[in-house]
Chimera marker file (.cmm) of the C-alpha trace (Angstrom):
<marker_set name="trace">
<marker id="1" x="-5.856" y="-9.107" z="22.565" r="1" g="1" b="0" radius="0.5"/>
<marker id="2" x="-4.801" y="-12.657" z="22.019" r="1" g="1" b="0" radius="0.5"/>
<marker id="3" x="-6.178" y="-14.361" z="19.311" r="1" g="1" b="0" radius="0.5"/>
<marker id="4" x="-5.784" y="-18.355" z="18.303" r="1" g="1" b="0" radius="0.5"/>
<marker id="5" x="-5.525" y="-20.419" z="15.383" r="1" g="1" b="0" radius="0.5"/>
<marker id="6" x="-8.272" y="-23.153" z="14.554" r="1" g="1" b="0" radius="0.5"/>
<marker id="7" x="-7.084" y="-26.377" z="12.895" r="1" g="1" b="0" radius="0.5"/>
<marker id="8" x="-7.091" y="-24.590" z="9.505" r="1" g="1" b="0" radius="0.5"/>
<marker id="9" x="-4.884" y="-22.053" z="10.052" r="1" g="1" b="0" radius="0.5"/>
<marker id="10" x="-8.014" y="-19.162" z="11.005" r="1" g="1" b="0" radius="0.5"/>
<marker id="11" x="-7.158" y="-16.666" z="13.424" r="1" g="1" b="0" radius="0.5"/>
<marker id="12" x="-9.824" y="-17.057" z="15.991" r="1" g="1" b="0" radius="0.5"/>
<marker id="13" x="-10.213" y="-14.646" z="18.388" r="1" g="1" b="0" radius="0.5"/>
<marker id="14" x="-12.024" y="-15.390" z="21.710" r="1" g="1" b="0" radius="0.5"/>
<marker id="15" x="-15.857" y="-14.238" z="22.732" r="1" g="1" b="0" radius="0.5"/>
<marker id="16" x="-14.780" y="-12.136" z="25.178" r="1" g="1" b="0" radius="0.5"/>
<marker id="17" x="-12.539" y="-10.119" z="23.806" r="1" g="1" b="0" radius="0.5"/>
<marker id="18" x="-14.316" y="-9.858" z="20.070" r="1" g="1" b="0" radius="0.5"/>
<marker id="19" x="-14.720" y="-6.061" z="19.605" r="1" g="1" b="0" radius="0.5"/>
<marker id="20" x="-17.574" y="-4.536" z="19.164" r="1" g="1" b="0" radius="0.5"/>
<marker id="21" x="-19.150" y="-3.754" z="16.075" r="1" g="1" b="0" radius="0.5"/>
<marker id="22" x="-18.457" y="-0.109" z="15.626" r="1" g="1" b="0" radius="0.5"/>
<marker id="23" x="-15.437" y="-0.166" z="18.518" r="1" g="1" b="0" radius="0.5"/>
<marker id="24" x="-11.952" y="0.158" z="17.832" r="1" g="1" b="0" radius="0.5"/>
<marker id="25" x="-9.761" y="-2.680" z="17.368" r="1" g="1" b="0" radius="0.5"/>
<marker id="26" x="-6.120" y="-1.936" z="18.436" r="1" g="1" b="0" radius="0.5"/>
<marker id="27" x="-6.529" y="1.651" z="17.299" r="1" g="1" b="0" radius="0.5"/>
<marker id="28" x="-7.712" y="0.491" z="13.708" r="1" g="1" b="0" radius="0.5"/>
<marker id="29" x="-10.813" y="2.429" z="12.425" r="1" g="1" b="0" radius="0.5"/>
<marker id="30" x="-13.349" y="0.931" z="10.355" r="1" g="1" b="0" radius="0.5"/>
<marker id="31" x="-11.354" y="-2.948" z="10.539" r="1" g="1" b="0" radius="0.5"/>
<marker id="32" x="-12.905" y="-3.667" z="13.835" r="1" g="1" b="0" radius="0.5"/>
<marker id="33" x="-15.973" y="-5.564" z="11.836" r="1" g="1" b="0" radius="0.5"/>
<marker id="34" x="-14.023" y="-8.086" z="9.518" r="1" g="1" b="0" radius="0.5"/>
<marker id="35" x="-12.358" y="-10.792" z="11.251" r="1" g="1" b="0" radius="0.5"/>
<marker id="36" x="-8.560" y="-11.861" z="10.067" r="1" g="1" b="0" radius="0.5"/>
<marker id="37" x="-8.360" y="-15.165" z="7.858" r="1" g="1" b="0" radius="0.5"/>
<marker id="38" x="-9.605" y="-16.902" z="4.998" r="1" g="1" b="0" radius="0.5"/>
<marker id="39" x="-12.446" y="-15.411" z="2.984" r="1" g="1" b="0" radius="0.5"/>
<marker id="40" x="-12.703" y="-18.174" z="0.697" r="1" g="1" b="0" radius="0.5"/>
<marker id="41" x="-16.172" y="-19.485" z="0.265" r="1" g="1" b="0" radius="0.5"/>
<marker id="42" x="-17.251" y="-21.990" z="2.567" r="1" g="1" b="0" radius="0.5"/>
<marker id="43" x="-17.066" y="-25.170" z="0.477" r="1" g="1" b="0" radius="0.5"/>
<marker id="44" x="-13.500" y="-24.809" z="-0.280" r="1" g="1" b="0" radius="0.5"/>
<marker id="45" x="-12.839" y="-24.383" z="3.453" r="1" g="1" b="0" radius="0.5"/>
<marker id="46" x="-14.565" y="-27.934" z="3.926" r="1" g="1" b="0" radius="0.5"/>
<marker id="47" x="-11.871" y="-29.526" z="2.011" r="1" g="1" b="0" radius="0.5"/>
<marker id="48" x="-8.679" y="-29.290" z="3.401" r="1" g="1" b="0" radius="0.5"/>
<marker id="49" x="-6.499" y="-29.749" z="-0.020" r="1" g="1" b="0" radius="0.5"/>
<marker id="50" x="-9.416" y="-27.692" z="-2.316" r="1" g="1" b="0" radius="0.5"/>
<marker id="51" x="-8.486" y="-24.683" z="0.367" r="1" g="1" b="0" radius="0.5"/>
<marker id="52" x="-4.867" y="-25.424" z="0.311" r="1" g="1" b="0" radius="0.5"/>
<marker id="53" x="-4.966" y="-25.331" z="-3.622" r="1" g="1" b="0" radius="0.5"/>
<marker id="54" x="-7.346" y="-21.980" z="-3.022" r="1" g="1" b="0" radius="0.5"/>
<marker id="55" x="-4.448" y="-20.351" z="-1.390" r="1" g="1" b="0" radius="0.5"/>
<marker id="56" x="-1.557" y="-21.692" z="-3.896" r="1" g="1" b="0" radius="0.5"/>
<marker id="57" x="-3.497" y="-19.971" z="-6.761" r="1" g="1" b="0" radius="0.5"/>
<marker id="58" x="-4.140" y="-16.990" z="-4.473" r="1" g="1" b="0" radius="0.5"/>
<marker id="59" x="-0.317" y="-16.783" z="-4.092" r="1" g="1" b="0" radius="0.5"/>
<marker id="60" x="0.614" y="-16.655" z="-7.457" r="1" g="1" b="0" radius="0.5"/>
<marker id="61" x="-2.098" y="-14.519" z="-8.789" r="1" g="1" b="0" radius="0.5"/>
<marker id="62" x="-1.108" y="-12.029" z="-6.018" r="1" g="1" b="0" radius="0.5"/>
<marker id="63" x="2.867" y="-12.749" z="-6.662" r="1" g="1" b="0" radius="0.5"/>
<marker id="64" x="2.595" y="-12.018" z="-10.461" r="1" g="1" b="0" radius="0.5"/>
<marker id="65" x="0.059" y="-8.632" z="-9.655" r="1" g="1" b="0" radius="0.5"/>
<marker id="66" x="3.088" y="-7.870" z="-7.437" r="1" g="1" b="0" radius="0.5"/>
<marker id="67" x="5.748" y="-8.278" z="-9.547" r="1" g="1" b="0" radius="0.5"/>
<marker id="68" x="3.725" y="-7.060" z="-12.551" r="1" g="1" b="0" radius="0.5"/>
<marker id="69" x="3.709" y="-3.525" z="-10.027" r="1" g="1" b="0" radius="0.5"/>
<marker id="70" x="7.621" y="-3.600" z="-9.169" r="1" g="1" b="0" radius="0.5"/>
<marker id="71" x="8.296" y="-3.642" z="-13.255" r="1" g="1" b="0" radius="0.5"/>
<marker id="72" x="5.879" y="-0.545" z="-13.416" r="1" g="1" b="0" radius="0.5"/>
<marker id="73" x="7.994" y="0.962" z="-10.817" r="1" g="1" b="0" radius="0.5"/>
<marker id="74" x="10.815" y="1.825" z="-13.194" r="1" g="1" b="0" radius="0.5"/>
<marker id="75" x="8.211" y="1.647" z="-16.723" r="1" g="1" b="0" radius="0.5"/>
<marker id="76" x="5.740" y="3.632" z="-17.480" r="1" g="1" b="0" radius="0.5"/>
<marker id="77" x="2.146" y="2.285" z="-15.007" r="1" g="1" b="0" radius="0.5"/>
<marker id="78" x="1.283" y="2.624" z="-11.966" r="1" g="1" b="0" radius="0.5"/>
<marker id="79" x="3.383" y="0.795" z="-9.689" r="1" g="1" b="0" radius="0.5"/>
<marker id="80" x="2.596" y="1.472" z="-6.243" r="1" g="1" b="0" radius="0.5"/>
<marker id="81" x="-1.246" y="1.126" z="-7.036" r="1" g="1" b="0" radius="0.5"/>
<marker id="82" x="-0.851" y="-2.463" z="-8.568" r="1" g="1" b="0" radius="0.5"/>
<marker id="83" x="1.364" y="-3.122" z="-6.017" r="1" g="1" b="0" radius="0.5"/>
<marker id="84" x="-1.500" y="-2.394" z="-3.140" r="1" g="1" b="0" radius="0.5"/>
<marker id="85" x="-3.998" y="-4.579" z="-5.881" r="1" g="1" b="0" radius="0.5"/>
<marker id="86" x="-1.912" y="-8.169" z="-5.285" r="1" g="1" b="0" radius="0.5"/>
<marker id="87" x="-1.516" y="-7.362" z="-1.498" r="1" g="1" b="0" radius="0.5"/>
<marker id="88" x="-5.418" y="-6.754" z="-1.492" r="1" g="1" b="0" radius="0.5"/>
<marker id="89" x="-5.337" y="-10.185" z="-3.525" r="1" g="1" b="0" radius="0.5"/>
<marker id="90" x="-2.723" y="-11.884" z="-1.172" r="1" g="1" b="0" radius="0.5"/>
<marker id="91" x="-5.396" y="-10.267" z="1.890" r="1" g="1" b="0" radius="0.5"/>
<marker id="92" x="-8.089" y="-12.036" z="0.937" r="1" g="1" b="0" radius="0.5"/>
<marker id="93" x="-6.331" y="-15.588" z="2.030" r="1" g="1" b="0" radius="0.5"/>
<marker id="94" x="-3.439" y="-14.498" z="4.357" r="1" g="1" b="0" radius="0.5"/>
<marker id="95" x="-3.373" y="-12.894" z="7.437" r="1" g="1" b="0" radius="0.5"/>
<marker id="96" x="0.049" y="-11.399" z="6.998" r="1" g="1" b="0" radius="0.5"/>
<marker id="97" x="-1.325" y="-9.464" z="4.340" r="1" g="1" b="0" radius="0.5"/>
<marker id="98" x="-4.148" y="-8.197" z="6.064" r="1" g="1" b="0" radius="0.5"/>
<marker id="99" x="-2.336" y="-6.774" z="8.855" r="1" g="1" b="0" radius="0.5"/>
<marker id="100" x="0.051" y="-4.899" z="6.537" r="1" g="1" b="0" radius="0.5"/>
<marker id="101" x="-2.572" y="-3.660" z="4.350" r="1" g="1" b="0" radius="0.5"/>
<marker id="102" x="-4.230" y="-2.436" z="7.946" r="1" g="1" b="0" radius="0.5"/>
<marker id="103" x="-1.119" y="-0.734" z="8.657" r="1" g="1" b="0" radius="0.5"/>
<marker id="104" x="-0.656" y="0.829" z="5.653" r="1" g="1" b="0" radius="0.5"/>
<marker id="105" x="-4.555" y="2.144" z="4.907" r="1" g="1" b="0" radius="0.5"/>
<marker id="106" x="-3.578" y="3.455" z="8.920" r="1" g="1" b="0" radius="0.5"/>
<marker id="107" x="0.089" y="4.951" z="7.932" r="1" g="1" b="0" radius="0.5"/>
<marker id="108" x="-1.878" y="6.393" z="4.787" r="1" g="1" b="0" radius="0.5"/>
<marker id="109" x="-4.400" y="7.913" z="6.484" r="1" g="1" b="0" radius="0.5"/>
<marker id="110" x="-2.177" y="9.627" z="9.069" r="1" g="1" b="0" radius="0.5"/>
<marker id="111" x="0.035" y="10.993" z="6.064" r="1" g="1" b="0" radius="0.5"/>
<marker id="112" x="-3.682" y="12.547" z="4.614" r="1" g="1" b="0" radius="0.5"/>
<marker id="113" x="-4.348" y="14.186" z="7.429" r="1" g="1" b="0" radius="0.5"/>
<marker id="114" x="-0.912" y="15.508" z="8.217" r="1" g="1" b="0" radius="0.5"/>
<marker id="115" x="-0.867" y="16.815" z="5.132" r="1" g="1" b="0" radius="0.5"/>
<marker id="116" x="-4.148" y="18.794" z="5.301" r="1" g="1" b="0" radius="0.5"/>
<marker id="117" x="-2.415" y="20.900" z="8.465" r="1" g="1" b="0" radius="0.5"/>
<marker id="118" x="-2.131" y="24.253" z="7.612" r="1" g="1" b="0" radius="0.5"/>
<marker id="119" x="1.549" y="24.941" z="8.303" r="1" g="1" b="0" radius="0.5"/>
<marker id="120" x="2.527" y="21.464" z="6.751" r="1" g="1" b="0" radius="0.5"/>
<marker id="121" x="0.727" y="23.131" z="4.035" r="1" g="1" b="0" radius="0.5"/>
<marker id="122" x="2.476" y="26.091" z="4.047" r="1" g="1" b="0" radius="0.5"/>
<marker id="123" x="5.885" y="24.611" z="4.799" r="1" g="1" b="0" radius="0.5"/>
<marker id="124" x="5.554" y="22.530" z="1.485" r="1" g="1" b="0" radius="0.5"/>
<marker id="125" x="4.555" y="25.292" z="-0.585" r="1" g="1" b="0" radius="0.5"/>
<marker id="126" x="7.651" y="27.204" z="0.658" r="1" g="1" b="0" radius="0.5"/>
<marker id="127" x="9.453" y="24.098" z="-0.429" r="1" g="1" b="0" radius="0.5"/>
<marker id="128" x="8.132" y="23.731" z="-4.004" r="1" g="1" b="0" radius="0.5"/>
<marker id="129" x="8.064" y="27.468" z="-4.154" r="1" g="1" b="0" radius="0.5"/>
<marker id="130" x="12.326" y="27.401" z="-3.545" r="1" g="1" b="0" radius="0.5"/>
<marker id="131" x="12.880" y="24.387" z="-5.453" r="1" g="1" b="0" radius="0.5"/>
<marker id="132" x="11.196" y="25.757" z="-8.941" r="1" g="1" b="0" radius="0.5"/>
<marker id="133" x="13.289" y="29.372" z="-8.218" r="1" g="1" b="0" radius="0.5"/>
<marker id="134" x="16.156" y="26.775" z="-8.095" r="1" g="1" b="0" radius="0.5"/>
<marker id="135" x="15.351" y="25.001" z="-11.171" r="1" g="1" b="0" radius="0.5"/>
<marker id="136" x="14.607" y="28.517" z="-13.042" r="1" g="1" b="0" radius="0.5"/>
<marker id="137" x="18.080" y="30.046" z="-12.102" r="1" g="1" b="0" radius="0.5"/>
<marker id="138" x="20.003" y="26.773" z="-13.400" r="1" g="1" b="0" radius="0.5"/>
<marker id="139" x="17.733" y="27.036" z="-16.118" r="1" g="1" b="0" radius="0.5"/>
<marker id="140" x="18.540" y="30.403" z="-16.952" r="1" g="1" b="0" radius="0.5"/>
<marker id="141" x="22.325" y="29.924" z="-15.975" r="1" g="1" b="0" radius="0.5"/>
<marker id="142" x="22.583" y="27.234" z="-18.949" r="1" g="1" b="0" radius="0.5"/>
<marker id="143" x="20.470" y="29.596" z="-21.419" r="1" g="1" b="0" radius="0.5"/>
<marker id="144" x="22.915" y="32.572" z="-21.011" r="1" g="1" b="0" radius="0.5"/>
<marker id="145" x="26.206" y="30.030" z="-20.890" r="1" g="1" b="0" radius="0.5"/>
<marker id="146" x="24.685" y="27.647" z="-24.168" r="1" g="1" b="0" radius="0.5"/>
<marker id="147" x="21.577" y="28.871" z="-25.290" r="1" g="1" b="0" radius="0.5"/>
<marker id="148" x="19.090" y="26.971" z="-26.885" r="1" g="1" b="0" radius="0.5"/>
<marker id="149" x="21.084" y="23.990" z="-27.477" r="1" g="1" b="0" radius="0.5"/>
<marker id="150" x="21.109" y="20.605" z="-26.662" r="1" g="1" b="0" radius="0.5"/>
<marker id="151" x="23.288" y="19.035" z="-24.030" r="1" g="1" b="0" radius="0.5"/>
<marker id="152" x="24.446" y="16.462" z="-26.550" r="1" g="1" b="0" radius="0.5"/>
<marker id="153" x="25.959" y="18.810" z="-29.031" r="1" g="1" b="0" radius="0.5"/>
<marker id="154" x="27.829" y="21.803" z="-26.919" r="1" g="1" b="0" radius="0.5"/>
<marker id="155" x="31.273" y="22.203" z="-28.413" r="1" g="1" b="0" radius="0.5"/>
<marker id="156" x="33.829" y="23.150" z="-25.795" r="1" g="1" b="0" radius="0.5"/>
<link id1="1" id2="2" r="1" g="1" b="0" radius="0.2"/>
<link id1="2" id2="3" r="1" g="1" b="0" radius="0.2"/>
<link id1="3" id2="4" r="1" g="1" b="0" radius="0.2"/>
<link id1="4" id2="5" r="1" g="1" b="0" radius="0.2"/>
<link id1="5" id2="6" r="1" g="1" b="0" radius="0.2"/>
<link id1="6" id2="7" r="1" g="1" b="0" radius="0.2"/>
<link id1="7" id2="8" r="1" g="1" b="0" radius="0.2"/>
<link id1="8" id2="9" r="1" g="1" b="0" radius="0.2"/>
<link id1="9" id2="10" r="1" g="1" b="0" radius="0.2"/>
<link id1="10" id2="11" r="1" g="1" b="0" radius="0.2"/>
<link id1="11" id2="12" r="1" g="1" b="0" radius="0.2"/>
<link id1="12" id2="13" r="1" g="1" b="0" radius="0.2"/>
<link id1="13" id2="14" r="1" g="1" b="0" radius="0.2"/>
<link id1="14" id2="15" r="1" g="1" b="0" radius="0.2"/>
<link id1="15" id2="16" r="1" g="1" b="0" radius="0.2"/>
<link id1="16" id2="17" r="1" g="1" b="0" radius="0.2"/>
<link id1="17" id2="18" r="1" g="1" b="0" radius="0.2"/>
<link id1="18" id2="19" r="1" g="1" b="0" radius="0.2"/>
<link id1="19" id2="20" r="1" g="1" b="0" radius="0.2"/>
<link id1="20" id2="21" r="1" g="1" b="0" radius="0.2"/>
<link id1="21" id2="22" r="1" g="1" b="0" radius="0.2"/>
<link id1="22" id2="23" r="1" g="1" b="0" radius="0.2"/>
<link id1="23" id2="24" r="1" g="1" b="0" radius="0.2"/>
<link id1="24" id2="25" r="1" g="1" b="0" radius="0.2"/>
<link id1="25" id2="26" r="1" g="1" b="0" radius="0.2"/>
<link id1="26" id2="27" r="1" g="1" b="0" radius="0.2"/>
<link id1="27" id2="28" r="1" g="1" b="0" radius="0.2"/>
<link id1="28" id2="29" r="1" g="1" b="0" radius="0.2"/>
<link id1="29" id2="30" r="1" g="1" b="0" radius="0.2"/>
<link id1="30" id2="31" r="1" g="1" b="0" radius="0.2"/>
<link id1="31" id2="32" r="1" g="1" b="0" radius="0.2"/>
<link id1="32" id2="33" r="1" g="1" b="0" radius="0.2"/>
<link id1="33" id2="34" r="1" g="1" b="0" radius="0.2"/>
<link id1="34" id2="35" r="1" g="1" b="0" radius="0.2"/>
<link id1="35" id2="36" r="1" g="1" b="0" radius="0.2"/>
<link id1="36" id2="37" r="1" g="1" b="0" radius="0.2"/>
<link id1="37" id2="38" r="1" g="1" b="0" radius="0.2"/>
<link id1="38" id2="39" r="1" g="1" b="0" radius="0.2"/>
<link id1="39" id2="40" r="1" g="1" b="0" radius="0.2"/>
<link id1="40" id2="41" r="1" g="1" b="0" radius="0.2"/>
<link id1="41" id2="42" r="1" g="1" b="0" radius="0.2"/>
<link id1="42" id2="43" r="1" g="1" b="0" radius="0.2"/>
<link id1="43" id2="44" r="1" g="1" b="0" radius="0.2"/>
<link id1="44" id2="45" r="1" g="1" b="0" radius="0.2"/>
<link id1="45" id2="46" r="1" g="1" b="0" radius="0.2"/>
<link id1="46" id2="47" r="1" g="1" b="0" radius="0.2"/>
<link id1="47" id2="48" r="1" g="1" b="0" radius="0.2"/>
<link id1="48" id2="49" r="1" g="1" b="0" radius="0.2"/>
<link id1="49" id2="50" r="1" g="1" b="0" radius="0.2"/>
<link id1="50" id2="51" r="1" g="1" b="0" radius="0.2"/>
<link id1="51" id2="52" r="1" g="1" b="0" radius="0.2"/>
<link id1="52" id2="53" r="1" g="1" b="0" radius="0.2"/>
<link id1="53" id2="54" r="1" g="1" b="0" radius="0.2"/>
<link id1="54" id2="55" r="1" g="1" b="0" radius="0.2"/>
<link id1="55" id2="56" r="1" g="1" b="0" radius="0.2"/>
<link id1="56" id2="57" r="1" g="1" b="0" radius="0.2"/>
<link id1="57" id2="58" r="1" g="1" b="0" radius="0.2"/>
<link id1="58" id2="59" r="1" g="1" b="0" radius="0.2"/>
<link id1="59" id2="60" r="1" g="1" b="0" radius="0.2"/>
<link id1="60" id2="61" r="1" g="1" b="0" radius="0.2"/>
<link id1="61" id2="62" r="1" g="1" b="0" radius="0.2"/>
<link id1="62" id2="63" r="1" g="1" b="0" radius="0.2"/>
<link id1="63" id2="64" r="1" g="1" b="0" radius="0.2"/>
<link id1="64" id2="65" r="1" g="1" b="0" radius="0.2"/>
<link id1="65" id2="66" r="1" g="1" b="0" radius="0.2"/>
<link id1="66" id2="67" r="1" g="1" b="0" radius="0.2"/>
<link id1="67" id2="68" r="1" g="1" b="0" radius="0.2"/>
<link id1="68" id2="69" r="1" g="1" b="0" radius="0.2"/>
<link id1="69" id2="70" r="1" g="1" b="0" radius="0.2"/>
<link id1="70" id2="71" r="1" g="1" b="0" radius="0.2"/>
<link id1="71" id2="72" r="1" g="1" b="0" radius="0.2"/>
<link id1="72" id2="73" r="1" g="1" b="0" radius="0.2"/>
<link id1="73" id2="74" r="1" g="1" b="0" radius="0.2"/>
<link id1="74" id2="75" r="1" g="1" b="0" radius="0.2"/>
<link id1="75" id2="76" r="1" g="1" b="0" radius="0.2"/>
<link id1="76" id2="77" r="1" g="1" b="0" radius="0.2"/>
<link id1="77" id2="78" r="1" g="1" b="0" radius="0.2"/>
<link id1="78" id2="79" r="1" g="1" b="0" radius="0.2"/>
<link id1="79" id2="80" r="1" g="1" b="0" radius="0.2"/>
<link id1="80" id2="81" r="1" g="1" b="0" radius="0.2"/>
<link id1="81" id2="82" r="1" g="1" b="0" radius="0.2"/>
<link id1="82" id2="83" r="1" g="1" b="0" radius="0.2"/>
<link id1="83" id2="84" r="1" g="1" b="0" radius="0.2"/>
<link id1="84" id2="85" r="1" g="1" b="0" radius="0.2"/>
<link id1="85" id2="86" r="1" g="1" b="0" radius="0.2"/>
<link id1="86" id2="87" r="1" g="1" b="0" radius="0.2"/>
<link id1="87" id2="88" r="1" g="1" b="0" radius="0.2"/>
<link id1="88" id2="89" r="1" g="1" b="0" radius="0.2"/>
<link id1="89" id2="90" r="1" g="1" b="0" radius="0.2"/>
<link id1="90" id2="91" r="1" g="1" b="0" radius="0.2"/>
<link id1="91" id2="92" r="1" g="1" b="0" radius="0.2"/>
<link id1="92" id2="93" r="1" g="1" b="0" radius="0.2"/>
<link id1="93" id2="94" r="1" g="1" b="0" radius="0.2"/>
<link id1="94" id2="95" r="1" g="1" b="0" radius="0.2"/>
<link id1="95" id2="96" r="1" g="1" b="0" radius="0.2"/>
<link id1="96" id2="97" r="1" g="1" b="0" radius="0.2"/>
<link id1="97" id2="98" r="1" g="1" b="0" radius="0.2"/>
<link id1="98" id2="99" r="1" g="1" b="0" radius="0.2"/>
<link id1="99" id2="100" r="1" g="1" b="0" radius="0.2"/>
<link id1="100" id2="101" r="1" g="1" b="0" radius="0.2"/>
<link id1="101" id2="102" r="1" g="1" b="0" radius="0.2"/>
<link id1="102" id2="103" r="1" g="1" b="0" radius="0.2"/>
<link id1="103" id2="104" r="1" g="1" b="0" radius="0.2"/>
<link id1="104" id2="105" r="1" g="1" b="0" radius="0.2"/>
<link id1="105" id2="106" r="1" g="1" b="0" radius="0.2"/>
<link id1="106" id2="107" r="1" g="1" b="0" radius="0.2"/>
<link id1="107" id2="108" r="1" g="1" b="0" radius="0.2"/>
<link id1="108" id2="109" r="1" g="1" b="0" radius="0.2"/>
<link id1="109" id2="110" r="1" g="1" b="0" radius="0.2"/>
<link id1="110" id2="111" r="1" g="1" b="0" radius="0.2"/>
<link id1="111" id2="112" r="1" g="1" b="0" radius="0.2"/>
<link id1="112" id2="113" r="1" g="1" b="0" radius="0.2"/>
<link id1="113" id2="114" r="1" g="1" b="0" radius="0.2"/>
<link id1="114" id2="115" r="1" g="1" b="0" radius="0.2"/>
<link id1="115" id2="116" r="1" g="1" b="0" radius="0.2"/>
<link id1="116" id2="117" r="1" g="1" b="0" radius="0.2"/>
<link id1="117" id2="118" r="1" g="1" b="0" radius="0.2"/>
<link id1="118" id2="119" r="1" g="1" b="0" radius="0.2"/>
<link id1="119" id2="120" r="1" g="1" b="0" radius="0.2"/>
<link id1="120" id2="121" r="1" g="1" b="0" radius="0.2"/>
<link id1="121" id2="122" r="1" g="1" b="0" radius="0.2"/>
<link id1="122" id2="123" r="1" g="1" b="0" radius="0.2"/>
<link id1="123" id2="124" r="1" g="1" b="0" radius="0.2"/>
<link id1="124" id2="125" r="1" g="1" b="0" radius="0.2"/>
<link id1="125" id2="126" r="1" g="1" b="0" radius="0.2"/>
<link id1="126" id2="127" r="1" g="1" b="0" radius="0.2"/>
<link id1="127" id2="128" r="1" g="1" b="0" radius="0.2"/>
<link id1="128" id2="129" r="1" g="1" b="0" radius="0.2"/>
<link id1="129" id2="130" r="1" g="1" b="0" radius="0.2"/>
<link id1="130" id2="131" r="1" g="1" b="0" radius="0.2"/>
<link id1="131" id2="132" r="1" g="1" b="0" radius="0.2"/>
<link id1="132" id2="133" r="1" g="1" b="0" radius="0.2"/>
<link id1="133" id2="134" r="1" g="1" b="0" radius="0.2"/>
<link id1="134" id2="135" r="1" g="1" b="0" radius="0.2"/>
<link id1="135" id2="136" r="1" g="1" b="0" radius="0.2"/>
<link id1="136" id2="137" r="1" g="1" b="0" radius="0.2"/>
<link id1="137" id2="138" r="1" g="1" b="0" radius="0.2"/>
<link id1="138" id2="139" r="1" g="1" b="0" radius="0.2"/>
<link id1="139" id2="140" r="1" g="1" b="0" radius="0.2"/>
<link id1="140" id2="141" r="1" g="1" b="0" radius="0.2"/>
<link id1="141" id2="142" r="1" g="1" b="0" radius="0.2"/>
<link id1="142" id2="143" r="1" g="1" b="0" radius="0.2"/>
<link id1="143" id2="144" r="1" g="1" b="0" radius="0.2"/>
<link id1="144" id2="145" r="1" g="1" b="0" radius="0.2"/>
<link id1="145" id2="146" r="1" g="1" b="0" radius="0.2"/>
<link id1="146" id2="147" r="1" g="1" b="0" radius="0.2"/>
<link id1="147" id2="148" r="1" g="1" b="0" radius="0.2"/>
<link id1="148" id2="149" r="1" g="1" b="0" radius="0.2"/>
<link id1="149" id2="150" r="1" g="1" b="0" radius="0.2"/>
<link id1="150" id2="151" r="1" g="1" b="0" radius="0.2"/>
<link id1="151" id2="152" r="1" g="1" b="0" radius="0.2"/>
<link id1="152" id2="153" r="1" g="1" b="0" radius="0.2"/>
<link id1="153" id2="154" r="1" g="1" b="0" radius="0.2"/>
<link id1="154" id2="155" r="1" g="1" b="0" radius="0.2"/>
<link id1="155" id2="156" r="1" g="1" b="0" radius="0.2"/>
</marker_set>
């Protein structure tokens, strides 16, 4: 599919080769109905500097959500999700961040249903299953060794 720019910057994609409604676009369920580009309303698309002031305060209110979700990353919050929130912000100006927010709803969904396959199932219960056995025999190593003491005060 080859799509075009208009004089504002909108990706315009030509009659011919506009999905349709209910098809799949490039293997993309469910995004085949919303166009890529601005969703700004239409009177700040009628004014060239109103838009391009649109999309400065779009990019900073998505930047700081963004940022905001890489501090919660290492403090207590959740990161990733507020992370996803300013790309959804950033998506509703850029086309850049639609496309990666189509790719990752599409990674995301492929993970899902990976992971509801009964031997990936099964293979990551087996997992979990060694790793807490693991974590119980250190455990229980350090309790015969120390006891019930803390790390900080064991006197060697």
């Amino acid at each position: 599919m080859h799509a075009q720019s208009d004089e504002r910057g909108h990706v315009v994609v030509p009659t011919a080769e506009r999905p349709v409604p209910g098809d799949v676009a490039e293997g993309v369920p469910g995004d085949s109905e919303r166009e890529l580009g601005s969703r700004a309303p239409r009177f700040i698309k009628a004014s060239r500097t109103l838009h391009l002031s649109w999309q400065v305060g779009v990019f900073v209110v998505g930047l700081a959500v963004v940022i905001a979700g890489v501090f919660m990353l290492v403090l207590p919050g959740p990161g990733w999700l507020v992370i996803f929130g300013g790309m959804a912000i950033w998506a509703t100006e850029f086309v850049w961040a639609q496309l990666v927010l189509r790719w990752t709803r599409r990674k995301v969904t492929e993970a899902a249903q990976k992971a509801l396959d009964p031997r990936v199932r099964r293979r990551n219960i087996i997992l979990t299953t060694v790793g807490l056995v693991i974590i119980a025999v250190l455990v229980g190593i350090y309790l015969w060794k120390f006891g019930i003491v803390m790390p900080w005060k064991i006197d060697q």
